[in-house]
Kinemage of the C-alpha trace (Angstrom):
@kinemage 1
@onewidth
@group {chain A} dominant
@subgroup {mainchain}
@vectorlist {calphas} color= white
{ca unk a 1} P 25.233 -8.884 0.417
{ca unk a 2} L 21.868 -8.865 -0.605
{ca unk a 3} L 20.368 -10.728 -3.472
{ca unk a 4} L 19.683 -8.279 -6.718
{ca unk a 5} L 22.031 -5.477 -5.587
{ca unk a 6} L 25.491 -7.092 -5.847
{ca unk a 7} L 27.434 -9.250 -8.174
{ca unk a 8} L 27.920 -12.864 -7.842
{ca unk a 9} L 29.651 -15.783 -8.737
{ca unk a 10} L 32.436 -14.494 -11.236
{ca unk a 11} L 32.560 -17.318 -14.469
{ca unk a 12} L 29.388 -18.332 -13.880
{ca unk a 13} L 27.748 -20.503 -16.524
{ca unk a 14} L 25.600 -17.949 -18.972
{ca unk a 15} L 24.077 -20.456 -21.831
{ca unk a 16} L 23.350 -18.956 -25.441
{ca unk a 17} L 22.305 -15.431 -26.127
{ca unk a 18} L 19.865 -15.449 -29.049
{ca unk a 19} L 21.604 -14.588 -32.090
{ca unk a 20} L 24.830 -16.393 -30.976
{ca unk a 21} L 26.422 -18.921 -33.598
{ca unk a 22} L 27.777 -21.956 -33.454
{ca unk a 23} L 31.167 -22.348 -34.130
{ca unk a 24} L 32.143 -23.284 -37.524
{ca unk a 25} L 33.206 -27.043 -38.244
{ca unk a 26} L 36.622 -27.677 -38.947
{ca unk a 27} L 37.323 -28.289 -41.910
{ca unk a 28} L 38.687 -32.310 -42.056
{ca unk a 29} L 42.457 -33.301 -43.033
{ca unk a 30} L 43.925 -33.712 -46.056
{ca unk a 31} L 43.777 -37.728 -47.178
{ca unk a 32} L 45.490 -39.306 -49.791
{ca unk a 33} L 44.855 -39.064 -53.061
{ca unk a 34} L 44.000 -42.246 -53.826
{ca unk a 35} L 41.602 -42.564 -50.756
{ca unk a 36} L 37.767 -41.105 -50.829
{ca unk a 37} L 37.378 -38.130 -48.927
{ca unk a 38} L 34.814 -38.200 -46.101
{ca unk a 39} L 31.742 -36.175 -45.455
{ca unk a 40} L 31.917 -35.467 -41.644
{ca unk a 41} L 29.379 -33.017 -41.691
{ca unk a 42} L 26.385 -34.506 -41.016
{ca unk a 43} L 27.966 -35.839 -38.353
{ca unk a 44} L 28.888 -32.464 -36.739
{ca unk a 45} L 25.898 -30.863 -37.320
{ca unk a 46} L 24.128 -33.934 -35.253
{ca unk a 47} L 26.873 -33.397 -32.404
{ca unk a 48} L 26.364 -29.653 -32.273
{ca unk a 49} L 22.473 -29.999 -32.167
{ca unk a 50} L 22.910 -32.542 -29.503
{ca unk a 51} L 25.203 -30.226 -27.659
{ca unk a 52} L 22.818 -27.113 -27.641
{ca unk a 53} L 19.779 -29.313 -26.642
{ca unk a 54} L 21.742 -30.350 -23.810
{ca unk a 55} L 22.884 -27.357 -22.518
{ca unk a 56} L 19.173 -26.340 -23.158
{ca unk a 57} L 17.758 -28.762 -20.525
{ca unk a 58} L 20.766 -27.658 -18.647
{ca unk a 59} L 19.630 -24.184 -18.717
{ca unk a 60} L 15.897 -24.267 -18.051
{ca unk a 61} L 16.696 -26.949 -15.012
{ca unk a 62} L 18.784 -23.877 -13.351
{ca unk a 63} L 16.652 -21.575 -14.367
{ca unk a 64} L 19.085 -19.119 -16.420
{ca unk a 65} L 15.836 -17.650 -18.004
{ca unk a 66} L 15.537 -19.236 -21.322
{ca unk a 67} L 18.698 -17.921 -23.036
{ca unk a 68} L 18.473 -19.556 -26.105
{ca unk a 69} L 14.603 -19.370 -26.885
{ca unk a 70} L 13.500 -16.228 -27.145
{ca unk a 71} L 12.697 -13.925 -29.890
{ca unk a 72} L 12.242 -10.655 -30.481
{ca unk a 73} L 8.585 -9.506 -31.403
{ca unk a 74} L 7.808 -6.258 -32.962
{ca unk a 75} L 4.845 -4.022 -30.265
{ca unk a 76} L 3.539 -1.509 -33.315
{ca unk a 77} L 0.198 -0.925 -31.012
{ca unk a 78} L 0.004 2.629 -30.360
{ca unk a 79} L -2.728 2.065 -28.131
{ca unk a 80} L -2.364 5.060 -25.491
{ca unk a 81} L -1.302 3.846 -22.235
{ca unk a 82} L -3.505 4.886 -18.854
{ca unk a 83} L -3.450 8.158 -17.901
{ca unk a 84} L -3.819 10.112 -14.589
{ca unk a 85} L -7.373 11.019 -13.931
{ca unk a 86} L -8.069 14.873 -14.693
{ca unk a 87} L -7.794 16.251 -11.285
{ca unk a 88} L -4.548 14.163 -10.627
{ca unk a 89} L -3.746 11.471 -8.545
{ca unk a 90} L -5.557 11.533 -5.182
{ca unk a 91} L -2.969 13.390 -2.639
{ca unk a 92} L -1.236 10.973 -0.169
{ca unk a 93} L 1.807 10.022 1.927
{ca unk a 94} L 3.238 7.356 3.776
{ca unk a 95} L 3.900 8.972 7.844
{ca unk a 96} L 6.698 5.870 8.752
{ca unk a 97} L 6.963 6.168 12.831
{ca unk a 98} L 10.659 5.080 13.994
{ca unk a 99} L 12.179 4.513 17.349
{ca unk a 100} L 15.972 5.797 17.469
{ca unk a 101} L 17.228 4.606 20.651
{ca unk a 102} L 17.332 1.036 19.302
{ca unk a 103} L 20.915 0.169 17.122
{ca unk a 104} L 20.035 1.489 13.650
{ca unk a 105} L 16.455 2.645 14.492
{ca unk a 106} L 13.194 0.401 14.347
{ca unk a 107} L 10.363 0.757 12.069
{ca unk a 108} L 7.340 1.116 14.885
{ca unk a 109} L 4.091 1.976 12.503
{ca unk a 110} L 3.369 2.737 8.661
{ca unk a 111} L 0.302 4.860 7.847
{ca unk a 112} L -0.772 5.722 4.395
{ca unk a 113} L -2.694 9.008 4.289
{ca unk a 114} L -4.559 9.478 1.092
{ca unk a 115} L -7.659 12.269 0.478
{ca unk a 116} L -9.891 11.611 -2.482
{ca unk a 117} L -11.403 14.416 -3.437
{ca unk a 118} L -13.800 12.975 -6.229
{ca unk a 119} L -15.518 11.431 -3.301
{ca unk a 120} L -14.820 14.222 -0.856
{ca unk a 121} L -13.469 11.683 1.597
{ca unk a 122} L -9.828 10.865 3.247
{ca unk a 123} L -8.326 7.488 4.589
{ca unk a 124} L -5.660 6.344 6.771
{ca unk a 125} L -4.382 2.873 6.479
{ca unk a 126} L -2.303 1.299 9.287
{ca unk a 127} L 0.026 -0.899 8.450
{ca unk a 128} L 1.910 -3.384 10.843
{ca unk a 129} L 5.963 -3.596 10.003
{ca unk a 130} L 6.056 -6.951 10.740
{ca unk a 131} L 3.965 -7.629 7.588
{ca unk a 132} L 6.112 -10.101 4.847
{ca unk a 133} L 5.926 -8.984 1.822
{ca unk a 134} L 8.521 -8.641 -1.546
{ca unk a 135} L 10.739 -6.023 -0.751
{ca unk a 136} L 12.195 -5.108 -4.447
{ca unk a 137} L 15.928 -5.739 -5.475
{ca unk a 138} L 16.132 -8.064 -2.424
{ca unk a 139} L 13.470 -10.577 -2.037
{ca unk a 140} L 10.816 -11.575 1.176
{ca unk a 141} L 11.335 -9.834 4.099
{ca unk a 142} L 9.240 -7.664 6.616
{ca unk a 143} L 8.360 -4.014 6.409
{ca unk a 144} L 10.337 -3.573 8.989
{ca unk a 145} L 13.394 -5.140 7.289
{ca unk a 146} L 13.329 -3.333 4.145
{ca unk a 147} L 13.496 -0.341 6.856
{ca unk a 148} L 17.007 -1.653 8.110
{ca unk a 149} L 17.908 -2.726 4.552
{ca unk a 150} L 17.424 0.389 2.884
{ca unk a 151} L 15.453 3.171 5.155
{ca unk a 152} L 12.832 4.872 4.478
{ca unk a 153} L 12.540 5.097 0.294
{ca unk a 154} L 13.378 1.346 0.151
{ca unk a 155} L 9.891 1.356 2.731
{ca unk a 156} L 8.005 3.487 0.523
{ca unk a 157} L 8.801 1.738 -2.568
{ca unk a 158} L 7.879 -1.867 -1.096
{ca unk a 159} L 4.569 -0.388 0.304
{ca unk a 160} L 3.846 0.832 -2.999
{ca unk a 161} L 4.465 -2.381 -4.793
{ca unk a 162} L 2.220 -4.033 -1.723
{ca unk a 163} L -0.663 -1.646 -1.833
{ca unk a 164} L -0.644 -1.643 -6.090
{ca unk a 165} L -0.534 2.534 -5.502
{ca unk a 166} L 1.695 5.440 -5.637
{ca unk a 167} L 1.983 6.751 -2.444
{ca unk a 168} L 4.095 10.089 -3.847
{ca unk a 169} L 6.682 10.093 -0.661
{ca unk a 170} L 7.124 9.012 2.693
{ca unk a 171} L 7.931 10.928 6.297
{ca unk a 172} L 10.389 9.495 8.861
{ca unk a 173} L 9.458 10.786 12.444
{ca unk a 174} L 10.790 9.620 15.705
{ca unk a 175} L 9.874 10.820 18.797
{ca unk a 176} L 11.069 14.061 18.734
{ca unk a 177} L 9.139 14.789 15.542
{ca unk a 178} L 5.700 13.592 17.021
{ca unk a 179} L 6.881 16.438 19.940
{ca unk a 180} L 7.848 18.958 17.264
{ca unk a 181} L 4.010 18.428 15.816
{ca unk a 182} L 2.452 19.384 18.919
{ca unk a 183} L 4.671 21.789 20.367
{ca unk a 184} L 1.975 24.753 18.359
{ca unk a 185} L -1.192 23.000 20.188
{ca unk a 186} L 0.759 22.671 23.573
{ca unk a 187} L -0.526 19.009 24.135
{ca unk a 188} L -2.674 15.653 22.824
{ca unk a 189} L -5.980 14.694 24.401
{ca unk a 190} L -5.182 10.948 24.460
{ca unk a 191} L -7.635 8.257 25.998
{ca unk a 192} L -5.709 5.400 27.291
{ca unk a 193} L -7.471 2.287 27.188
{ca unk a 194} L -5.643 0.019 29.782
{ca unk a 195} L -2.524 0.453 31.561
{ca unk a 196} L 0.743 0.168 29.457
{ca unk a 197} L 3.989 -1.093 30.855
{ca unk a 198} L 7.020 -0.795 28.336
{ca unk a 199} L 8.376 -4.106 26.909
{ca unk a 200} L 12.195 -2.226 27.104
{ca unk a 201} L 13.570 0.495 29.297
{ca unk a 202} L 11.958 1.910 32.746
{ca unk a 203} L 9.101 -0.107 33.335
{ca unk a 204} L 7.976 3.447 34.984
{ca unk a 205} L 7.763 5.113 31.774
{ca unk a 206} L 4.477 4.006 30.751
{ca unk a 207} L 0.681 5.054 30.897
{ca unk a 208} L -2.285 5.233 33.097
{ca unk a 209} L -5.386 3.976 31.493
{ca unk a 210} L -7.855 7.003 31.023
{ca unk a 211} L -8.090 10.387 29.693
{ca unk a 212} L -5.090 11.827 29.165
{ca unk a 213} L -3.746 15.726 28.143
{ca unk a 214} L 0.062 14.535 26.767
{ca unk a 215} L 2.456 16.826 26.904
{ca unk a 216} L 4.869 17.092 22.881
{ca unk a 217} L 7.765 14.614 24.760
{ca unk a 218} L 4.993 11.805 26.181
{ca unk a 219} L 3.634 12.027 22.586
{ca unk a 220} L 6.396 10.470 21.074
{ca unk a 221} L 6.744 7.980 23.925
{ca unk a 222} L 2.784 7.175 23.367
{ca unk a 223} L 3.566 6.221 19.845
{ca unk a 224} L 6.824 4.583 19.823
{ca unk a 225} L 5.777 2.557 22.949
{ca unk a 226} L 5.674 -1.390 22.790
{ca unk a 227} L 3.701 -2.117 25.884
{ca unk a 228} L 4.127 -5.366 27.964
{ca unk a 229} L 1.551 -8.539 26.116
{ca unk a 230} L 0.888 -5.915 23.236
{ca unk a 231} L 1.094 -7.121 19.329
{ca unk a 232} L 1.947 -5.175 16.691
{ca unk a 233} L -1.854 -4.389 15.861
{ca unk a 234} L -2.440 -3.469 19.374
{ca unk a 235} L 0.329 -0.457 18.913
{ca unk a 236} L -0.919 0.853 16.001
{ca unk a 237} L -4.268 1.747 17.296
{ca unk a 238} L -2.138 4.484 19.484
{ca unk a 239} L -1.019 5.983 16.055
{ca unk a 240} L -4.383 6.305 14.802
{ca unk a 241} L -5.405 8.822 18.101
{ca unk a 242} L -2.179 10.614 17.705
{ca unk a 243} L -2.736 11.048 14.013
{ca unk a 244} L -7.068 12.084 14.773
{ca unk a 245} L -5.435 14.419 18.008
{ca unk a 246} L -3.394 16.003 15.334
{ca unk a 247} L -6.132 16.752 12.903
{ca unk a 248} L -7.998 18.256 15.684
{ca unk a 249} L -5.329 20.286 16.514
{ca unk a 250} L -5.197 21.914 12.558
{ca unk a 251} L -8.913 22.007 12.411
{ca unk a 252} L -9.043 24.446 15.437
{ca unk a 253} L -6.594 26.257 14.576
{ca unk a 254} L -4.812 26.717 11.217
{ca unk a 255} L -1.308 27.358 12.347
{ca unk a 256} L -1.075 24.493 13.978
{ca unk a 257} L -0.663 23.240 10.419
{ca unk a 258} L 2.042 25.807 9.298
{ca unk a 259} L 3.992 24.818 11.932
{ca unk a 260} L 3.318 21.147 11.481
{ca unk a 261} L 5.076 21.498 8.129
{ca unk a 262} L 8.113 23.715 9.018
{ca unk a 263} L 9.111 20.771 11.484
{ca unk a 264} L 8.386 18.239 8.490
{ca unk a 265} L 11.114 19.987 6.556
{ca unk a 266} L 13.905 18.683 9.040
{ca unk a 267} L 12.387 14.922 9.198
{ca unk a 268} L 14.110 13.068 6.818
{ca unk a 269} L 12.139 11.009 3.806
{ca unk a 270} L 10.707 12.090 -0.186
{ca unk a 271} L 7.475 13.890 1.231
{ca unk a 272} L 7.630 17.277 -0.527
{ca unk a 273} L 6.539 20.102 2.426
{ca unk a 274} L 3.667 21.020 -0.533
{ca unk a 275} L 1.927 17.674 -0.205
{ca unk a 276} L 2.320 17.486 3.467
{ca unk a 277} L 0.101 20.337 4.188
{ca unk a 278} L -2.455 19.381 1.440
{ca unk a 279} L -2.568 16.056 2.837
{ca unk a 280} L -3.009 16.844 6.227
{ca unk a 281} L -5.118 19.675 5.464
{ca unk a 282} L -7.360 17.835 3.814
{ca unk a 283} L -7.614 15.157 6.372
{ca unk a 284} L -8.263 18.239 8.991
{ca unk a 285} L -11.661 18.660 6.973
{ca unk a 286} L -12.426 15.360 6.471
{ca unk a 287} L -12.517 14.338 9.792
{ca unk a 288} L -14.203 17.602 11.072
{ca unk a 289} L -17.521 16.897 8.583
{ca unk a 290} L -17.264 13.125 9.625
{ca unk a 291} L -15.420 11.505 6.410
{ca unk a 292} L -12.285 10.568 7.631
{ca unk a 293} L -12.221 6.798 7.677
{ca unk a 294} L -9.001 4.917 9.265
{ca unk a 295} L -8.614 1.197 8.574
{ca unk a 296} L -5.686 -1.955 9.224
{ca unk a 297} L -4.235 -3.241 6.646
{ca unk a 298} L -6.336 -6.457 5.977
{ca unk a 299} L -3.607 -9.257 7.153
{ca unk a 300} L -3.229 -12.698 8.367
{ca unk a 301} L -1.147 -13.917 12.176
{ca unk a 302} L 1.759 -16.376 10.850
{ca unk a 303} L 3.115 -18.579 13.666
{ca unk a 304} L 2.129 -18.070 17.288
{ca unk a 305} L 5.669 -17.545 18.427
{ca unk a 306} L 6.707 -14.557 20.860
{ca unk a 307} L 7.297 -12.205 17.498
{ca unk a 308} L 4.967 -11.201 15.191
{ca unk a 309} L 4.692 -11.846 11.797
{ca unk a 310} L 1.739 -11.318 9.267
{ca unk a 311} L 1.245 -11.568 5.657
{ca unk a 312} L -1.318 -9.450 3.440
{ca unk a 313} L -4.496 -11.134 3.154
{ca unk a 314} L -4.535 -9.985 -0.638
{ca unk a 315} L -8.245 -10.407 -1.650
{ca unk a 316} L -8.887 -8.230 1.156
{ca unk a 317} L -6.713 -5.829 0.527
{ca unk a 318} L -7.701 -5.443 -3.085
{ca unk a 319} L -10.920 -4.512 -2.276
{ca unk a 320} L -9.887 -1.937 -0.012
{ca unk a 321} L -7.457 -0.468 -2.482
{ca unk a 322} L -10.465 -0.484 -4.583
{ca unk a 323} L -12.918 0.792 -2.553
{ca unk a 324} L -10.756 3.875 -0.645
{ca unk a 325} L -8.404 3.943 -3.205
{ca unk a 326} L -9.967 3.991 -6.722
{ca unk a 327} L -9.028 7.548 -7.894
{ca unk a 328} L -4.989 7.091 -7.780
{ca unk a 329} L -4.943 3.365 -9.506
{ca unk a 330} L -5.323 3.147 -13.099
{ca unk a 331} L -7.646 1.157 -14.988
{ca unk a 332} L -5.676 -1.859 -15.173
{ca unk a 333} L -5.244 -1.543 -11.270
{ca unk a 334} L -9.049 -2.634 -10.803
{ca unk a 335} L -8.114 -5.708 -12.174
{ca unk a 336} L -6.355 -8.558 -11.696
{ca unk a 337} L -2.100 -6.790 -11.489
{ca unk a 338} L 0.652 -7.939 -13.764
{ca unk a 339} L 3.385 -10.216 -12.183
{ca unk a 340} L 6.759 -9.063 -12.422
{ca unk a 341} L 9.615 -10.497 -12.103
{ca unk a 342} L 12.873 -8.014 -12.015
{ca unk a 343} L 16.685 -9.697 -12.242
{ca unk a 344} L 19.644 -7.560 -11.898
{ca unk a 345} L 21.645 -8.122 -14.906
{ca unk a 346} L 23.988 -5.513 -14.475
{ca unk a 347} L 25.625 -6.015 -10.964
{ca unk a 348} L 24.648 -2.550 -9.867
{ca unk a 349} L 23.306 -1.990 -6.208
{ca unk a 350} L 19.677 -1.019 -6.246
{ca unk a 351} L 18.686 -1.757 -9.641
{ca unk a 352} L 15.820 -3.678 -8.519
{ca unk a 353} L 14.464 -1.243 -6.364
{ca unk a 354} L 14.666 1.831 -9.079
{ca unk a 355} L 13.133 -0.218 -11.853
{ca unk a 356} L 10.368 -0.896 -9.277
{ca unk a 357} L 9.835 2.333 -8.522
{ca unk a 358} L 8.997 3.082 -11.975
{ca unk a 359} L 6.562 0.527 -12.073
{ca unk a 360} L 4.988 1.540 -8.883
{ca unk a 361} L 1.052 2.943 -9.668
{ca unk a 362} L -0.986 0.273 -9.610
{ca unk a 363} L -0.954 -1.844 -12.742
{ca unk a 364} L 2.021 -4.578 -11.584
{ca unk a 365} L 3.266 -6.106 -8.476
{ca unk a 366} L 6.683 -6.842 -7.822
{ca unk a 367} L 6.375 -10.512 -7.013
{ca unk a 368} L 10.307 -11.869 -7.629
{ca unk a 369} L 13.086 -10.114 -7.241
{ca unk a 370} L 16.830 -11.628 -7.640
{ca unk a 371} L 20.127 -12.244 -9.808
{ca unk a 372} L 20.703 -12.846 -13.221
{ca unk a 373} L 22.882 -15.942 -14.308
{ca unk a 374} L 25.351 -13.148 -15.499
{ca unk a 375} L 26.080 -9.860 -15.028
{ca unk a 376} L 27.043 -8.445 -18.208
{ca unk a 377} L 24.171 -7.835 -20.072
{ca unk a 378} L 24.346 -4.914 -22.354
{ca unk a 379} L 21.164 -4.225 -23.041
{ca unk a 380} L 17.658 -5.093 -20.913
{ca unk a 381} L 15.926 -7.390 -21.846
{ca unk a 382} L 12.057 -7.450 -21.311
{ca unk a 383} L 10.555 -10.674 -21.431
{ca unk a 384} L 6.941 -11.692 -22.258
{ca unk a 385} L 5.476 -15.387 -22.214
{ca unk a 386} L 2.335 -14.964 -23.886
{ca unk a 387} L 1.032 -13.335 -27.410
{ca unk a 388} L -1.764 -11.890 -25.254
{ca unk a 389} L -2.325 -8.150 -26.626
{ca unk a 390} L -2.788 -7.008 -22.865
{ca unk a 391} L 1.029 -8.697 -21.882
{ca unk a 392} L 2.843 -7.484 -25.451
{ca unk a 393} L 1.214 -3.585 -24.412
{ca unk a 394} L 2.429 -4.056 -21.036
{ca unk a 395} L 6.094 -5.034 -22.196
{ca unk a 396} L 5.747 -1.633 -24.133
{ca unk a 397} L 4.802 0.414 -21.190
{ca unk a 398} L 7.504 -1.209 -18.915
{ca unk a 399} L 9.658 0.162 -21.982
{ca unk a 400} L 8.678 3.578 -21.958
{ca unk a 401} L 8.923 3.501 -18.011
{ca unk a 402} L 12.158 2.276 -18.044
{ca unk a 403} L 13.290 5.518 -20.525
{ca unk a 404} L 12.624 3.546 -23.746
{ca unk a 405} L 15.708 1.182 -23.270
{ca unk a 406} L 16.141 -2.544 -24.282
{ca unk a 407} L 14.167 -5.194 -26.229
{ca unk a 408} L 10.822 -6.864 -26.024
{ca unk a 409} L 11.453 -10.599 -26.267
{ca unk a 410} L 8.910 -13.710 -26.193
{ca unk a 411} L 10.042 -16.719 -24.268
{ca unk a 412} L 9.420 -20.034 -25.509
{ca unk a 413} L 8.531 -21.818 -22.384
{ca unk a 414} L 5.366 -21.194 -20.790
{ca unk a 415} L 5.787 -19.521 -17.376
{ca unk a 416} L 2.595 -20.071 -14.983
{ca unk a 417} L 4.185 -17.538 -11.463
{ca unk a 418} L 5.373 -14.125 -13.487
{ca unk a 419} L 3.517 -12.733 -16.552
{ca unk a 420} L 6.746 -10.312 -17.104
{ca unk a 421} L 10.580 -10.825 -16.550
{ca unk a 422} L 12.989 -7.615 -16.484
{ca unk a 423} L 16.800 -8.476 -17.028
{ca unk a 424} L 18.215 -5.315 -16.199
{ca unk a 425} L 21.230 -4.389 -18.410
{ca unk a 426} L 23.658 -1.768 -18.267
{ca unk a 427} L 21.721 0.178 -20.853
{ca unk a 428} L 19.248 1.112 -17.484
{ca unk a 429} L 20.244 4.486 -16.250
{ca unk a 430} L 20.185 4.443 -12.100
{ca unk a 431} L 17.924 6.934 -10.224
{ca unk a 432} L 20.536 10.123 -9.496
């Protein structure tokens, strides 16, 4: 079971709550009259304090989150939080390509599609699955992980966390679906680069090098594909002409995009049919007067073993969510993001993956996700480790994200990898 989203150890050790009490002393026997009474309280005051100290070092050398050294501050800033810009957040989706001949179905390609229309420009960012990243409510994995771990919203959410941007929804197609698209234009003019010879299945199944007219069932094959000495950045550039041979097709003609759409509504994923057509609309015109841009996501080869394996090269990648991306991140999102660390307290499945979600625009990223010591807690607990105005305001926004639930607490220990911690109580109501 994975860590965040199920209970564990029942019993286990849970420490102090602040507030708790000690237990009173009892009181001492009754002595002869004719001997003095003793004073044994010093004495058990001394033991109790030595008691709580220890279980103090006991507690912050396993990590169970400072129980008995925070405090509650008051946040009476009314400081509005950040706001959408005025003509909304810029219009994208996340198009996740999946092969479903393979036991559960395998994550091939990721593409964010995004129009900004302050700058009159669109974007498409490819995005390997085998990238390594923290997939919320259960810890480092791949993209293509979180796809077998939770589908396609647990995808969505992790790429938002990645990215530091609201994607607004993501589209499942499989090969089929990529034929559905371009059953309206008839086919795909497709260059082939070199010749590809499929990894699995009929080693006769594959493609030609050269120009190419692909019939709607080879279109799906062409993306899907995993060709023979290929990496995972060598397959995506295959969804990039797919995507531009689809544009083409809606620029030319405009029903080409209606029926797009209708075949969207049967792909599974959160994509609303609405922003599907604006976004691919919109990319239609961009790429027609020239401003279509379509970029990798910036990453970095781990290993040189048979699979592959990448991790974000993160300055990089901030300055691309920057620079293509500046109209749906909020001001905070330009700068350096809050660290987060979210703890299921409650021993509910997929706590740490809602809470994230709500989180998800830009200002924090997700960077541990896991357990609490207990599972019990009544009431969330939102923990701060600085007096900094900027980390008390953001402890108030996580509260008004979260529905206005829990407390805002100040540890007493210094933390130097999270600037947040979320214990997730049973006061948190679950995503319906």
């Amino acid at each position: 079971m994975a860590p965040g989203d199920a209970p564990g150890r029942e019993g286990a050790p849970s420490g102090f709550d602040p507030g708790q009490e000690e237990p009173p002393a009892r009181s001492p026997s009754p002595q002869p009259a004719t001997r003095p009474r003793r004073r044994r309280w010093p004495l058990m005051l001394l033991l109790g304090v030595a008691v709580l100290t220890i279980l103090g070092i006991v507690a912050a050398h396993f990590g169970w989150i400072d129980l008995a050294r925070e405090m509650v501050i008051p946040v009476d800033d009314e400081e509005a939080l950040a706001e959408p810009p005025e003509d909304g957040w810029q219009p994208a989706f996340l198009l996740a390509s999946f092969d479903d001949e393979v036991v559960e179905g395998r994550l091939r390609s990721l593409a964010v599609l995004a129009t900004d229309r302050r700058a009159d420009r669109a974007t498409v960012v490819l995005i390997p699955p085998a990238t390594i990243t923290d997939v919320p409510g259960f810890g480092s994995f791949t993209l293509g992980e979180a796809w077998e771990l939770g589908g396609a919203s647990l995808v969505a959410v992790t790429v938002d966390n990645l990215l530091g941007l609201r994607v607004g929804g993501v589209l499942a197609v499989d090969a089929d679906g990529w034929a559905s698209w371009f059953e309206a234009p008839g086919s795909a003019a497709i260059e082939v680069p070199s010749r590809i010879v499929p990894r699995e299945g009929d080693p006769d199944r594959g493609f030609d090098p050269g120009p190419q007219e692909l019939v709607p069932d080879d279109v799906g094959r062409y993306v899907l594909v995993r060709g023979q000495g290929e990496s995972e950045l060598d397959g995506l550039s295959r969804t990039r002409q797919v995507i531009d041979a689809l544009l083409d097709a809606i620029a030319a003609d405009p029903e080409v995009l209606d029926a797009a759409v209708e075949a969207a509504r049967t792909f599974p994923g959160t994509a609303t049919p609405d922003r599907i057509e604006t976004v691919l609309r919109e990319l239609a015109e961009a790429r027609e007067r020239d401003a279509l841009t379509t970029v990798s996501l910036p990453v970095v080869p781990l290993g040189s073993g048979s699979d592959d394996l990448y991790r974000s090269d993160d300055e990089r990648v901030e300055a691309l969510m920057d620079d293509r991306f500046a109209a749906s991140r909020d001001d905070h999102a330009s700068s350096e993001r809050l660290a987060v660390q979210i703890l299921n307290g409650n021993g509910l499945p997929g706590v740490g993956q809602d809470v994230a979600d709500r989180l998800a625009d830009g200002r924090y990223r997700i960077v541990l996700t896991g357990n609490a010591d207990r599972f019990t807690y009544r009431t969330t607990r939102i923990i701060v480790y600085t007096e900094e105005r900027e980390h008390l305001l953001a402890a108030q926004d996580v509260q008004e994200r979260l529905g206005g639930i829990g407390t805002i607490e100040r540890s007493g220990t210094p933390q130097s990898v999270v600037d947040l911690t979320i214990v997730v109580g049973a006061d948190f109501p679950p995503s319906s």
